[in-house]
C-alpha positions as CSV (number, residue, x, y, z in Angstrom):
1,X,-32.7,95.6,120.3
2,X,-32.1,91.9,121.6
3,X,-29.7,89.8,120.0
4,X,-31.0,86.6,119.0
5,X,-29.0,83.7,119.2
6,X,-29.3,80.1,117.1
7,X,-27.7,76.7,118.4
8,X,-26.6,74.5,116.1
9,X,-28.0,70.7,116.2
10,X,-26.7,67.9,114.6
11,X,-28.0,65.0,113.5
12,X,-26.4,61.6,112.4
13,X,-28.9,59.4,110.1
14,X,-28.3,55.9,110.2
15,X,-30.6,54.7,107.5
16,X,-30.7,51.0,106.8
17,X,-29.3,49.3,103.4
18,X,-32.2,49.7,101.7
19,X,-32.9,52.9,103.0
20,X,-29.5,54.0,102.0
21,X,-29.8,52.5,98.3
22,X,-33.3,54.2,97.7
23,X,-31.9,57.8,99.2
24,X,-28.9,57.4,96.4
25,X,-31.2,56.4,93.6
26,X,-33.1,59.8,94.5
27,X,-29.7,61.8,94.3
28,X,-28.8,60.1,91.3
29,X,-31.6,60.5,89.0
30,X,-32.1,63.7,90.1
31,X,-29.0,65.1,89.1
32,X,-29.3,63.0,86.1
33,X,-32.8,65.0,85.3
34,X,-30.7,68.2,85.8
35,X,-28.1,67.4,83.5
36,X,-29.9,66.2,80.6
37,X,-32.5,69.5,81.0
38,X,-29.6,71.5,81.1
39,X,-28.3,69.8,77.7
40,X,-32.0,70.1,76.1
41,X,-31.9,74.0,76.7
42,X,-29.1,74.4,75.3
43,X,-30.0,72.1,72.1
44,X,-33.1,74.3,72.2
45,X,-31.1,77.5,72.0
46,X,-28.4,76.7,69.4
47,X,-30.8,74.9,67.2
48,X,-34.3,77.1,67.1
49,X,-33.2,80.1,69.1
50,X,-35.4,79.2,72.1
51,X,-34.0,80.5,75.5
52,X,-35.8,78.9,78.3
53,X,-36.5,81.3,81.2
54,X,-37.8,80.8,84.9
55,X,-41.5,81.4,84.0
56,X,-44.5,79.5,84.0
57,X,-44.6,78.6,80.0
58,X,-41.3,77.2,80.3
59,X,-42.0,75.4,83.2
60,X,-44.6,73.7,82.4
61,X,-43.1,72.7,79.2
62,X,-40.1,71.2,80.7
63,X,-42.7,69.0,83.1
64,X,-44.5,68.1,79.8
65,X,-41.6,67.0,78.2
66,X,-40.0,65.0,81.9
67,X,-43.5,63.4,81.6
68,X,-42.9,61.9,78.0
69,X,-39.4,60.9,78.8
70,X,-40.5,58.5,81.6
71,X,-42.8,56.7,79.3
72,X,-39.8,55.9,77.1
73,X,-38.3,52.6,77.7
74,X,-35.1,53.8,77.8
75,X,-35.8,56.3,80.3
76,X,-37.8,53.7,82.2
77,X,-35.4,53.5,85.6
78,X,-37.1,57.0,86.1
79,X,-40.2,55.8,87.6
80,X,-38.2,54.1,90.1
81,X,-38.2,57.1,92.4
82,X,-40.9,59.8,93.2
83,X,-42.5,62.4,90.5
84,X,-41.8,65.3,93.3
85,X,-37.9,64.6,93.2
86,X,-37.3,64.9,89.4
87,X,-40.0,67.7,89.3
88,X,-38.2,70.0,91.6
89,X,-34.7,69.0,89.8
């Protein structure tokens, strides 16, 4: 039996100010998606008894309804960053 061993690498990313700004945006309105799904379950729950599980119905549901929020104006800022990012929030 051989013991396998890992080294550890790290890595400093010096990203430029734009760089930097676009990278936060993608944190930001990512954990923004999160927190307002999070809230919209829990709406769904207490209001018409609908539990959202991990399966495909929900799933796709939930991507319907990120899909309709972008299109709002209020939610506009949302399109500022890619479809992949909020998706896997």
């Amino acid at each position: 039996m051989s013991e396998e061993k890992y080294k550890r690498i790290s890595i400093r990313l010096l990203p430029t100010k734009e760089q930097e700004i676009k990278m936060w945006k993608h944190v930001n309105h990512t954990r923004f998606i999160k927190n307002y799904f999070i809230q919209y379950c829990i709406d769904k729950k207490e209001n018409e008894g609908i539990y959202y599980r991990d399966n495909t119905k929900h799933l796709s549901e939930l991507k319907k309804h990120l899909t309709q929020l972008k299109k709002k104006d209020e939610y506009s800022f949302l399109n500022e960053v890619s479809r992949m990012s909020l998706t896997y929030a």
